[in-house]
Structure formats: C-alpha cells, structure tokens
C-alpha positions in Angstrom: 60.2 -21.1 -61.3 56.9 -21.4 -63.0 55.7 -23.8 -65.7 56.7 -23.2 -69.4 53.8 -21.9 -71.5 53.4 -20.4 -75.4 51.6 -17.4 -76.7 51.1 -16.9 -80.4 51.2 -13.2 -82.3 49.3 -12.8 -85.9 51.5 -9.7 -86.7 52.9 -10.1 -90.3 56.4 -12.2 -90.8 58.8 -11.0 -92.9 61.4 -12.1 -95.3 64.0 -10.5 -96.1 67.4 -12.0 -98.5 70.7 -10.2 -98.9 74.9 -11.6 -99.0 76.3 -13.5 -96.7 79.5 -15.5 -96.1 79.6 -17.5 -99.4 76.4 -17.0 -100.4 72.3 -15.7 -99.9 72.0 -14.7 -96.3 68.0 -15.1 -95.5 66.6 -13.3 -92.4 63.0 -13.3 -90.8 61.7 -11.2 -88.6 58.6 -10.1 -87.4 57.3 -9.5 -83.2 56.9 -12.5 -81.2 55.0 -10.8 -78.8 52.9 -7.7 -78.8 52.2 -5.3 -75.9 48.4 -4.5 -74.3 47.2 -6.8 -77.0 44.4 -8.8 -75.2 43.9 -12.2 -75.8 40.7 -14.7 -74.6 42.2 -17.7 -73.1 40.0 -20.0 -71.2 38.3 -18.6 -68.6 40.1 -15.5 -68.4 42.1 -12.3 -70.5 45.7 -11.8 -70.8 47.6 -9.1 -72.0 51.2 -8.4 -71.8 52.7 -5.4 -70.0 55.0 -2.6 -71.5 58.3 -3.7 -70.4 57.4 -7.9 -69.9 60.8 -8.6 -71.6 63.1 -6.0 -70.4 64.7 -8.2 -67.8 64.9 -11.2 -70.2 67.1 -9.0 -72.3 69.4 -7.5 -69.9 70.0 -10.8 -68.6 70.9 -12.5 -71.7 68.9 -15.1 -71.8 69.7 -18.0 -74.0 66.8 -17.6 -76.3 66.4 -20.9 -79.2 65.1 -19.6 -82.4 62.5 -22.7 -83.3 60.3 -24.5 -85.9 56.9 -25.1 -83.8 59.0 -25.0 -80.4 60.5 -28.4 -81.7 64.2 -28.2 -80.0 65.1 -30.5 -82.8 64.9 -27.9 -85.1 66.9 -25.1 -84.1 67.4 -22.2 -86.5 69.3 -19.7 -84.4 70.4 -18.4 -80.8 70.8 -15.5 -79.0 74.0 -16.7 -77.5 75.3 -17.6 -81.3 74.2 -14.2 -82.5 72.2 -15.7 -84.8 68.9 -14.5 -83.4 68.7 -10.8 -82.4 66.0 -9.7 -79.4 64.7 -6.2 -78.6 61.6 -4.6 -77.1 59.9 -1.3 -78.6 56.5 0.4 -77.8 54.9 -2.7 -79.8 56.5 -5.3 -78.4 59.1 -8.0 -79.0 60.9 -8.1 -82.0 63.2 -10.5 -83.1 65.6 -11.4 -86.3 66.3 -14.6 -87.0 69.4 -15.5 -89.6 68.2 -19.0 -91.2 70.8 -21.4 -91.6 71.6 -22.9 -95.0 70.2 -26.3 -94.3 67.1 -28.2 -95.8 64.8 -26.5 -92.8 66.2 -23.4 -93.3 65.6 -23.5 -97.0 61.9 -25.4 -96.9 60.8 -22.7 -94.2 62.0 -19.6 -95.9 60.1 -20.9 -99.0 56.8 -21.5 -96.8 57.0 -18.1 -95.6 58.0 -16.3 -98.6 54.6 -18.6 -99.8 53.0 -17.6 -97.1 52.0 -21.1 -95.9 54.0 -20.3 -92.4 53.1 -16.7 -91.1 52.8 -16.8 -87.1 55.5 -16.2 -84.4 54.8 -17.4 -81.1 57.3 -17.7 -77.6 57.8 -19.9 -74.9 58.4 -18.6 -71.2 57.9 -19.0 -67.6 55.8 -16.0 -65.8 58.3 -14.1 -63.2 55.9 -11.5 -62.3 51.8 -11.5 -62.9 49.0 -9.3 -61.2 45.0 -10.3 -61.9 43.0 -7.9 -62.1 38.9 -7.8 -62.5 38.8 -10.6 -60.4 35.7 -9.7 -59.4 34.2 -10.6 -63.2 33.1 -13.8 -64.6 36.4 -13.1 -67.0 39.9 -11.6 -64.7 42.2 -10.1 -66.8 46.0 -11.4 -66.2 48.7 -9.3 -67.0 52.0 -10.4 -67.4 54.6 -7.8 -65.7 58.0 -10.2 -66.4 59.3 -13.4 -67.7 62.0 -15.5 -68.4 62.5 -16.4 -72.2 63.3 -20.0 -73.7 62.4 -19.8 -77.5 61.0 -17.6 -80.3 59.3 -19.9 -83.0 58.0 -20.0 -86.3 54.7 -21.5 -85.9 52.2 -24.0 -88.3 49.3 -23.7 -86.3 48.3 -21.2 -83.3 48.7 -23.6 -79.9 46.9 -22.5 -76.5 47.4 -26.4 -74.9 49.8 -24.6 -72.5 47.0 -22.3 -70.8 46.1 -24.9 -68.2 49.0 -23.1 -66.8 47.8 -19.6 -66.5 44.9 -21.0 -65.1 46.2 -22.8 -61.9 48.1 -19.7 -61.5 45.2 -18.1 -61.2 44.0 -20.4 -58.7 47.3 -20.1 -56.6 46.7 -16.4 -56.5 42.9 -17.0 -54.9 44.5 -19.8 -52.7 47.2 -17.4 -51.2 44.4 -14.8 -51.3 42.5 -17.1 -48.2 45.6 -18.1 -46.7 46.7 -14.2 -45.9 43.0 -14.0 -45.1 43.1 -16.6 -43.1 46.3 -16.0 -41.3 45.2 -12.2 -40.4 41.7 -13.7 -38.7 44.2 -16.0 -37.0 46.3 -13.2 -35.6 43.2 -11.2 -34.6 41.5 -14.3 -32.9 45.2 -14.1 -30.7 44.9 -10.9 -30.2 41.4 -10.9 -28.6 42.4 -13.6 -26.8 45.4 -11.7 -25.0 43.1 -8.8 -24.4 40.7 -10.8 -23.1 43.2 -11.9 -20.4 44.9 -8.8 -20.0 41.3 -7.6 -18.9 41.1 -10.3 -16.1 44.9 -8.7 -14.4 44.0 -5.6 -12.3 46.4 -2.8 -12.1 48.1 -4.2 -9.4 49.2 -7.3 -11.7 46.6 -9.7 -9.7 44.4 -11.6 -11.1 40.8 -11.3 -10.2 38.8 -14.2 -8.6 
C-alpha cells in the first residue's frame, strides 16, 4: 500500500439546517474531489480520473469526516452513517451530518461565515499512469484509490506531494529495470545463438 497523501478542492461548501432528533440537524456538503480538474504540484500535473473513487465506494471504506485531517476531531463516518459518499460526472461528493458538540457548532458558524470554505481528502494511490513524460512537466493521473478521510480544511496543504513525486520516480526506476532486464534476456539469447552456431548438424562441435 502506498503513502497517504491530501488534495484540496475550491468548489463552494454548503450549509444547509433542518430537524433532527431533539433539535437543528446541520449538514455540509460540498465535493471533496473533482474530476479532470488539473492541478500544478511540484514538478509535475495531476488530475483525477472519471471513476478514481468507484472502488472506494463499493468497498465501503471506512471514510472519517475531519477538521484539517486532525483524527481528534471527528465529525462523522461512513460506517456511522453520518457521512454520506457518492461519485457523479463532477466528482466526489459527500454530506456530512455535524454533531451537536462545541466543533460541530464553531465550524458550522465559520462556514456559514465563510471563514472555512475548502474540502480536501486523504488517500493512498491504488492505480496511477504518467503520461507526457517526455515534458519538463508529466501529467499524473490518478485511476483508483483507497479513501481514509474527507475534511473541512483552514488552509490548502500540498506538504504531502513529496509523495506523488517518488512515485514518479519509482515508475522511471521500474521503467530501467524492465529495460534493463529485456537487454539482459537478449544478451542470453545471442549468447545461446552464438553457441548453437558452433554445433553442426550432426550435434558435433566444430574445432
């Protein structure tokens, strides 16, 4: 399994209020992730492919709904059914129902406010292909992933990308290792040829 890493999405947030058990029920929603949007990260593009999060979601993954990816501040969960997932032609859109408690009430003001107005998600890559690679910038595009959190976020946070990046590298390394493995095989191959040639027909060898 891969590293963990974050991407943010500057689609609008909303907020919505309406009854609940014993009182205001207040949901946010908003995407988390959007598809083909390309993003500038480091030394390279990213975008994220039709479909990235259709696994995710037929497995069930246990997804956290977070405060800045801080597991200290959970606000809902998949498996609680207190954060709803799905995928459309955008991308990844969740709901999240806030709980009653002093986070839940100070970051529903802040988004109401709109102090707090970014989603963002953490996951490990299952499936990547890099393409341009011949370009000062590739382009990475994420095919599949495994889901840990969808977050409310202060501030946008690409610390994470160092990631990407040695994944990138990987790909180059294993590029030159099949490379290098094929000229291995061929050099073999010559080789047997070459001593095939010194048998004649008669299965002697030549002097």
């Amino acid at each position: 399994m891969g590293e963990r890493e974050r991407r943010v999405v500057t689609a609008p947030m909303e907020a919505r209020a309406g009854d609940g058990d014993g009182g205001t029920a207040r949901t946010l929603s908003g995407y988390a992730a959007l598809y083909n949007s390309e993003t500038r990260i480091a030394n390279f593009r990213e975008v994220i492919a039709p479909g990235a999060f259709r696994s995710a979601l037929k497995r069930g993954d246990d997804v956290r709904g977070l405060f800045n990816h801080n597991p200290d501040h959970v606000l809902g969960r998949t498996a609680a059914g207190t954060l709803r997932l799905s995928e459309d032609a955008r991308g990844l859109r969740y709901e999240l129902d806030l709980p009653d408690t002093q986070l839940g009430r100070d970051l529903w003001t802040s988004v109401r406010r709109g102090d707090v107005s970014q989603s963002s998600f953490a996951f490990t890559v299952e499936a990547q292909a890099w393409q341009d690679e011949s370009t000062a910038v590739p382009l990475r595009v994420i095919k599949d992933v495994r889901l840990y959190d969808v977050s409310a976020v202060t501030y946008p946070a690409y610390d994470e990308t160092s990631v990407a990046a040695r994944g990138y590298v990987e790909a180059l390394q294993a590029d030159v290792a099949r490379l290098a493995a094929r000229a291995s095989w061929q050099a073999q191959a010559a080789t047997l040829r070459a001593k095939a040639a010194m048998v004649d027909v008669c299965g002697r060898r030549r002097h």
